[in-house]
N, C-alpha and C positions, 0 to 999 in steps of 0.2 A: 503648288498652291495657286500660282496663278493661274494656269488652264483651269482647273475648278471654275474660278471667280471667273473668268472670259464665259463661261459654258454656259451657253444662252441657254439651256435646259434645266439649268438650277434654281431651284424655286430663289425668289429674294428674301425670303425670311429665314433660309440657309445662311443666304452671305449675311445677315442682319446677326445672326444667332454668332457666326464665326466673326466679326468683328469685334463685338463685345467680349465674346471668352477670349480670342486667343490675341498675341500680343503680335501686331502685323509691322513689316517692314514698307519703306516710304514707297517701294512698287507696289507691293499689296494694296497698299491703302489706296494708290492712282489705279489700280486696275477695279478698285470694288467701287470709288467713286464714278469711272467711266460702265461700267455695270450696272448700276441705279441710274445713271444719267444726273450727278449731281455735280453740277458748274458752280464755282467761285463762291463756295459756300462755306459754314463754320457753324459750328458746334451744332451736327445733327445727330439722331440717333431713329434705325429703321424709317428711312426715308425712301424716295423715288421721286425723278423727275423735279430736282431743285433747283434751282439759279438764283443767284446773288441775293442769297437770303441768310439770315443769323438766327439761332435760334430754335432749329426744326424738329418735331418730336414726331415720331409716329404721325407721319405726312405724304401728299403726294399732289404733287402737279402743281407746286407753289413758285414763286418769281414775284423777288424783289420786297419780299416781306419780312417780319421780324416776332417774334416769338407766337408761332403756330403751334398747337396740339391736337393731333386725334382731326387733322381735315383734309380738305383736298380742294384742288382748283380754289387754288388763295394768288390774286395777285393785288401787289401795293398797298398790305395790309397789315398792319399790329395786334397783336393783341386778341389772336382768334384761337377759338377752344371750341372743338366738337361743331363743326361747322362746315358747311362748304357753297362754293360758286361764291366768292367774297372776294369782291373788287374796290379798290379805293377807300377802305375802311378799318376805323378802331376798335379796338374792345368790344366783340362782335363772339355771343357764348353761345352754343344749343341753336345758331339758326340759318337758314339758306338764302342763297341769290339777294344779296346786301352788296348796293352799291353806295359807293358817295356815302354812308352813313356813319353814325359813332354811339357808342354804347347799345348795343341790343341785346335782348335777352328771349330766347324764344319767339324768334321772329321769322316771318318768310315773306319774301317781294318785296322787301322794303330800300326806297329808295330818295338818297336824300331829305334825309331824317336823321333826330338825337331822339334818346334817351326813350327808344321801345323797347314793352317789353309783352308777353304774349300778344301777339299781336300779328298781322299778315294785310298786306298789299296797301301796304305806308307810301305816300308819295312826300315830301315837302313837307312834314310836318315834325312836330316833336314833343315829348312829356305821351307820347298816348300807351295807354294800359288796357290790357284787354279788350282789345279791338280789330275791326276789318276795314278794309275799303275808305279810308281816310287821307284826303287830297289839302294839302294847306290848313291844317286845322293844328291847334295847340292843347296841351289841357284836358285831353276826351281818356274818358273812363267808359267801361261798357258798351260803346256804342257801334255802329253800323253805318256804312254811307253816309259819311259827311264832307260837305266840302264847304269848305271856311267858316271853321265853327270852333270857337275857342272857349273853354272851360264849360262844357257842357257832359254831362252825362247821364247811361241809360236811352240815349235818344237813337234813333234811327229814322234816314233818309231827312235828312235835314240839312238846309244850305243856306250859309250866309247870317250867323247866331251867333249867342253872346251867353252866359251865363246861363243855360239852358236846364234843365232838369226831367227827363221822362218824357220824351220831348215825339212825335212820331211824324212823319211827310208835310213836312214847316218849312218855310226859307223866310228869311229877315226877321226875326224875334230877339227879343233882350228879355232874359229873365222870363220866357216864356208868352211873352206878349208880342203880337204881332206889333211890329213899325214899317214905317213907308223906307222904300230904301237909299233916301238921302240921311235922314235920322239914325238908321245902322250905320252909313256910314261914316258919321261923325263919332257918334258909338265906337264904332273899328276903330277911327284914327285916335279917339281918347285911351282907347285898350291898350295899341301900338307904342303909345309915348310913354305910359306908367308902368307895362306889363311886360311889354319886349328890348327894354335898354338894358 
């Protein structure tokens, strides 16, 4: 049994299959773990390439993470399902190259962000829902190309807003109305103390 599990010829969803059915002794199980290449790890099942991880289902290329499904290239991450290239990140379902982040749901590019969810090329921000290309911004529904623009939605290419609605190539507006941009800014900072604590 061992020469099998050594036999770099063997496909790994062999030894994945003979793991499960048959009942292995404690070399078995050191030689099908050095087979997969899985380091200092617990409670996996059809895995490859794992380190110091807990938790791994049908995975690959993960390190130092904890309850993974169905991904790959996961490092310093929880909480990830159907997913991959996720670094430094929580409860992360359905999306790719998630860094710094927490909660995503159908997401891709996103970085240093909470609670996206269809959504792609997230910087800094968080609450945004169906959306793209969103830099420091909160609160954004539908939108496209915004940077710093909170509770706005349906708008695109807009920067520097506040309550926004239907909104299209704007910068410094509250509630749709242009302001000078000392006035946003006090604007911002009244948002900041009632909306962001």
């Amino acid at each position: 049994m061992i020469d099998i599990i050594r036999d770099r010829h063997i496909n790994k969803d062999f030894l994945h299959w003979g793991r499960k059915t048959f009942t292995t002794s404690e070399e078995e199980f050191f030689a099908y773990c050095q087979a997969c290449k899985i380091v200092n790890s617990e409670n996996f099942w059809n895995c490859q390439e794992i380190s110091n991880s807990k938790n791994i289902i049908q995975s690959r290329c993960i390190e130092s993470s904890k309850g993974v499904f169905n991904s790959e290239d996961i490092r310093h991450s929880t909480d990830i399902c159907d997913s991959s290239f996720v670094q430094n990140s929580h409860q992360v379902f359905v999306s790719s190259i998630i860094n710094n982040s927490e909660k995503t749901y159908k997401g891709e590019n996103i970085n240093d962000s909470n609670n996206i969810c269809l959504s792609q090329m997230i910087s800094d921000s968080k609450n945004i829902f169906r959306s793209s290309n969103i830099f420091n911004s909160t609160e954004i529904i539908n939108c496209t190309n915004m940077t710093n623009a909170h509770f706005c939605q349906n708008c695109s290419n807009v920067r520097n807003s506040l309550f926004c609605n239907n909104l299209n190539d704007a910068e410094y507006c509250v509630f749709n109305l242009p302001v000078d941009e000392k006035r946003f800014n006090l604007f911002l900072s009244q948002y900041d103390q009632y909306f962001q604590t």
